[in-house]
N, C-alpha and C positions, 0 to 999 in steps of 0.2 A: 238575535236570531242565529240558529246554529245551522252548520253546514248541512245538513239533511234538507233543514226547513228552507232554507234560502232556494238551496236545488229543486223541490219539489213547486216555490213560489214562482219561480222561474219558468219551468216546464206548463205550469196552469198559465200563466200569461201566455208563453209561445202555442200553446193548444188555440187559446181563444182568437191568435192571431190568424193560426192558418182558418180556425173555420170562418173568419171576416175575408179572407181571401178565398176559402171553395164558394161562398156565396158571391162572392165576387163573377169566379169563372162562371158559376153554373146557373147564374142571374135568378138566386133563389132555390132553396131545396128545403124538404121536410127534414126531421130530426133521424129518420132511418136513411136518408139517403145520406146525409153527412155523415151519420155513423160506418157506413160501408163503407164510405170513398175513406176513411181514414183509420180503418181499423180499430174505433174507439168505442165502449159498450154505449146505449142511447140512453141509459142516464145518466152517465158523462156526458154527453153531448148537451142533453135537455139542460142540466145544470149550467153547464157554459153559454147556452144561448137565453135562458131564464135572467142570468147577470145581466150579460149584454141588452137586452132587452129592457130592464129599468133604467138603465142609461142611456137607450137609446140608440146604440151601436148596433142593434138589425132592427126590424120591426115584425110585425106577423100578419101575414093573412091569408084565414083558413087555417089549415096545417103548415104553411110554408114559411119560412124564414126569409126575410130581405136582408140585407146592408139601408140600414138606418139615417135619420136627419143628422144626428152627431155627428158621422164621419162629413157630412154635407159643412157643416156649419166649421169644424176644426180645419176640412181644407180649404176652407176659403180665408180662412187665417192665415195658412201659409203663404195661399196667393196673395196674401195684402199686407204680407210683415214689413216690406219692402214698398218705400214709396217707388223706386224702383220697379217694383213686380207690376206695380197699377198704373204706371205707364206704360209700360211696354205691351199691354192690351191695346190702344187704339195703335201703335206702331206695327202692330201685328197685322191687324187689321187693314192698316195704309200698306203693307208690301205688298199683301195679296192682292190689294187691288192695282196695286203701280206693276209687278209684273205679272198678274195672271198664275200664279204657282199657289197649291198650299204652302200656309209660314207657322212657323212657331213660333216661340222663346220661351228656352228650356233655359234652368241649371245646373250647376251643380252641386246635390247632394248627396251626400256618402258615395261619393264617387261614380255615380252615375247620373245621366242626363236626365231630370225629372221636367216634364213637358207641364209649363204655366197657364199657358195661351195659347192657341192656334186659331186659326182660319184657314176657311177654304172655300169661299164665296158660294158659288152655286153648284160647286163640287161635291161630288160624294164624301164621307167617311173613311181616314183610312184608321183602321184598327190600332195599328201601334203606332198613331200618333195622337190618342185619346189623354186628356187633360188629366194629368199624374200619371204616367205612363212611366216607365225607366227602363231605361237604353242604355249600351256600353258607350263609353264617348270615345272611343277609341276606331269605332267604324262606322260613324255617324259625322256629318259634316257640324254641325251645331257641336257635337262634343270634341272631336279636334278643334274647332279653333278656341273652342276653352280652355283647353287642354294646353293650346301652344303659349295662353296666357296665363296658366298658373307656375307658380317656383317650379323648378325642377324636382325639385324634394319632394312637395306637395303629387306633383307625378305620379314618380315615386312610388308612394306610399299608394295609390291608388291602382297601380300596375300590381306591386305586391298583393293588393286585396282581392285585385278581379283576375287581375291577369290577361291575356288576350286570347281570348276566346275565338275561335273562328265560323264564322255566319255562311259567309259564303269563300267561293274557293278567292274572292276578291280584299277580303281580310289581312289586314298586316297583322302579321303576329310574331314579328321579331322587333326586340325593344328597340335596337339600333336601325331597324326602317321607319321604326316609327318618331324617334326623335329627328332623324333626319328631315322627314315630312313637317314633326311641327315645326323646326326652322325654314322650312322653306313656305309655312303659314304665316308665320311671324314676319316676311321679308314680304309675301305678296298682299297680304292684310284679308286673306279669308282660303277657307279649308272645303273641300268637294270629298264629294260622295259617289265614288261607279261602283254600283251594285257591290258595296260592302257589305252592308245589312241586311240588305233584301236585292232577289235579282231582280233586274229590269228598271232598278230606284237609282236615280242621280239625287243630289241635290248637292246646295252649297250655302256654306255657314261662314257667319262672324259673330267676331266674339264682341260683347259690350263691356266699357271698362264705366267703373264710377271715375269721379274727379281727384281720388286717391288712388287713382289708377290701378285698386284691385279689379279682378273679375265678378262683374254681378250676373252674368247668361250668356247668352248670346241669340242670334236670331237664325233662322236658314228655311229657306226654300225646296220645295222636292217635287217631283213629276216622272214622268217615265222617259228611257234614257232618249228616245228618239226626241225629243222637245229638248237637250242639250247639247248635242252631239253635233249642230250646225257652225259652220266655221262660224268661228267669233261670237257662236251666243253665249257661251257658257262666260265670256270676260265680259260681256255686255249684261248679262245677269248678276256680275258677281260687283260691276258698278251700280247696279242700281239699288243693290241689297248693304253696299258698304254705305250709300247716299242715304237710305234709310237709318241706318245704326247711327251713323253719325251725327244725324237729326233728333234722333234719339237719344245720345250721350251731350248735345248740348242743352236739352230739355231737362235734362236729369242734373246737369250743372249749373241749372238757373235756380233752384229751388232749393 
């Protein structure tokens, strides 16, 4: 394949991607509506979603284009490459009921927090903590304490790629505050969240180790700030959320 052809292969993949992702955001659109949001003729479009479509990757109804069973069935691969992954679903499920918060557990891939599992009992919905979701971990409690348990290096290389981007004015965004933090995660054995990411959002995360003591996620709690902010709940939340992990890294070490 010569350098033209590889470029041009390239660019048709990255096409077919984003319009999996505008049907994403816009929960379905016809072939004209993709074509304008992207600046692309609509039988370009028609053709990239023609593809997708005998594989399964949208589906159609009427004029309108969905996100498809195949992307359904390939992430739940992900969710379950890990014997790991498929426990940490009813663990999910035990925090939120043991303290009352929406929970996760996220990992990390390609250097961001992709969210596995969540609950939220008889809680609403929050948006961006929807199953495959990615988040900075940098100002998120679930991704610092993963953070404070991968290599430096590993870091690193993750800081290079994202960088620290600033969410809200409660964002670290200097490398050396934020190494500072993750050693002072690493000493207390879990990492919080004051309206880093979103304002009025608390939470607090730990990280989960395998029995080869890499990182396989981590877990975390979130609510709005006035439900942490009480003397001593936030240390009384942050034991109940390490009793869980912990529970959870010996289950993972029996199998």
């Amino acid at each position: 394949m010569d350098r033209n052809t590889e470029s041009k292969t390239l660019q048709t993949t990255a096409t077919s991607i984003e319009i999996l992702e505008l049907l994403d955001e816009l929960e379905g659109a016809r072939v004209t509506e993709v074509a304008e949001h992207m600046g692309i003729p609509k039988s370009t479009i028609h053709g990239h979603l023609a593809t997708l479509r005998t594989k399964q990757f949208v589906s159609k109804r009427g004029d309108s284009y969905y996100l498809g069973p195949e992307l359904l069935r390939l992430g739940n691969r992900v969710r379950t490459r890990k014997k790991g992954y498929v426990f940490a679903r009813e663990y999910t499920e035990r925090l939120v009921d043991r303290v009352g918060f929406r929970s996760v557990f996220a990992t990390e891939m390609g250097g961001r927090a992709v969210f596995i599992h969540k609950a939220a009992g008889n809680k609403m919905e929050w948006a961006h903590e929807r199953l495959g979701n990615r988040l900075y971990l940098h100002d998120t409690a679930v991704g610092k304490a993963i953070l404070a348990e991968l290599p430096r290096r590993r870091v690193e290389q993750i800081l290079d790629e994202w960088g620290l981007p600033r969410e809200t004015d409660n964002t670290i965004t200097d490398r050396d505050e934020l190494f500072a933090e993750l050693e002072a995660i690493r000493e207390q054995g879990y990492a919080t969240n004051h309206e880093e990411n979103l304002p009025d959002l608390h939470g607090i995360g730990v990280a989960a180790t395998e029995q080869s003591g890499s990182v396989i996620g981590g877990f975390s709690i979130t609510g709005p700030k006035h439900s942490f902010t009480e003397e001593n709940r936030e240390r009384q939340l942050a034991d109940a959320v390490m009793e869980v992990v912990s529970e959870y890294e010996l289950e993972l070490s029996l199998v």
